[in-house]
C-alpha positions in Angstrom: 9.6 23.6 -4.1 9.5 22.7 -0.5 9.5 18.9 0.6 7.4 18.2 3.1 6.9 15.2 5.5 4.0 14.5 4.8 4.9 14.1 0.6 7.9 11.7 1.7 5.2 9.6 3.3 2.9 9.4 0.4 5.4 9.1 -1.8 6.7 6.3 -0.1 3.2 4.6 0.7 2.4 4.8 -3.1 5.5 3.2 -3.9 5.4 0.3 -1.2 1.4 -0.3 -1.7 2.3 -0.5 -5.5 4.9 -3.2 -5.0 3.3 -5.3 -2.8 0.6 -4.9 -5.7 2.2 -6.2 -8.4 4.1 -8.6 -6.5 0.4 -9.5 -5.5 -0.5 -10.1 -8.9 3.1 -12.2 -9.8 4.2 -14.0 -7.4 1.0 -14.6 -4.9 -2.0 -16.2 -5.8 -4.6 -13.4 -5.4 -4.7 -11.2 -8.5 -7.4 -9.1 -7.2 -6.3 -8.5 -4.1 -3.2 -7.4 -6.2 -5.3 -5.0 -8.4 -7.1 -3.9 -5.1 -3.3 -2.5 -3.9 -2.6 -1.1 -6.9 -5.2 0.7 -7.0 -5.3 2.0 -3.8 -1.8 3.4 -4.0 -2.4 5.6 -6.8 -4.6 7.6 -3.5 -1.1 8.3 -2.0 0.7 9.8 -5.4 1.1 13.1 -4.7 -0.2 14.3 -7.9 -3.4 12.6 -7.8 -4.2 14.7 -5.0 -3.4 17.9 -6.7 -5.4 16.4 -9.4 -8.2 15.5 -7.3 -8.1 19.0 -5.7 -7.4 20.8 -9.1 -10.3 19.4 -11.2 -12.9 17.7 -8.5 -12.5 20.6 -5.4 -11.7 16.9 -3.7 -9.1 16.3 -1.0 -8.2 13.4 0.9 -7.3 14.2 4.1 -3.6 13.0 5.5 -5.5 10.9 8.7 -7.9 9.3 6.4 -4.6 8.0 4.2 -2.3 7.3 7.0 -5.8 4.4 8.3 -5.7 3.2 4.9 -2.0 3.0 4.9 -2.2 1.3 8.3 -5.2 -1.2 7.2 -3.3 -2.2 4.0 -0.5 -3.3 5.7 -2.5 -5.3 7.9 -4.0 -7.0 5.6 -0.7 -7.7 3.7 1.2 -8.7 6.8 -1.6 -10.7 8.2 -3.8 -12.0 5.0 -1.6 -11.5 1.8 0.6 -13.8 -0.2 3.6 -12.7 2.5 1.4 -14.8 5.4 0.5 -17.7 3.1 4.3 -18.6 2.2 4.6 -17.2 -1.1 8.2 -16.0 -0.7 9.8 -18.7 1.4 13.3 -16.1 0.8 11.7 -13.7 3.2 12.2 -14.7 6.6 8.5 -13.9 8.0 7.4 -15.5 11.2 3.6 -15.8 11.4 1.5 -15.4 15.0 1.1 -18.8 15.3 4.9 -19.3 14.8 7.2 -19.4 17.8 10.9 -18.0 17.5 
């Protein structure tokens, strides 16, 4: 089995768009934005794309998943329970914030 660069990524997307997910749903006060992540991270699994492929004859493209991974870390940097305040441990500085 050969690991590619491109599973690493996904891999690594699903598992970060999962936590912020649940972490979402915990800790924040937005449960569905929380349910959104999670379940847009199961896009970046690796074997949801086999299955997609397998049983649908459907595959995501890697550009179309690398925008989505872009636009949902926007939105958690910039509009998720991480912006609000929701985790005063991590030291995040805001754009309206000056260092």
């Amino acid at each position: 089995m050969h690991i590619h660069l491109s599973n690493i990524w996904s891999r690594l997307m699903a598992w970060v768009l999962l936590s912020v997910g649940i972490l979402n749903i915990i800790r924040g006060n937005d449960v569905i934005l929380g349910i959104l992540y999670i379940c847009l991270s199961i896009i970046f699994f690796p074997v949801t794309s086999i299955v997609l492929r397998d049983l649908f004859a459907i595959q995501i493209p890697n550009f179309v998943k690398i925008a989505l991974a872009f636009l949902l870390l926007w939105i958690c940097f910039h509009y998720g329970a991480l912006a609000e305040g929701y985790y005063p441990e991590i030291p995040f500085i805001s754009s309206n914030q000056t260092l």
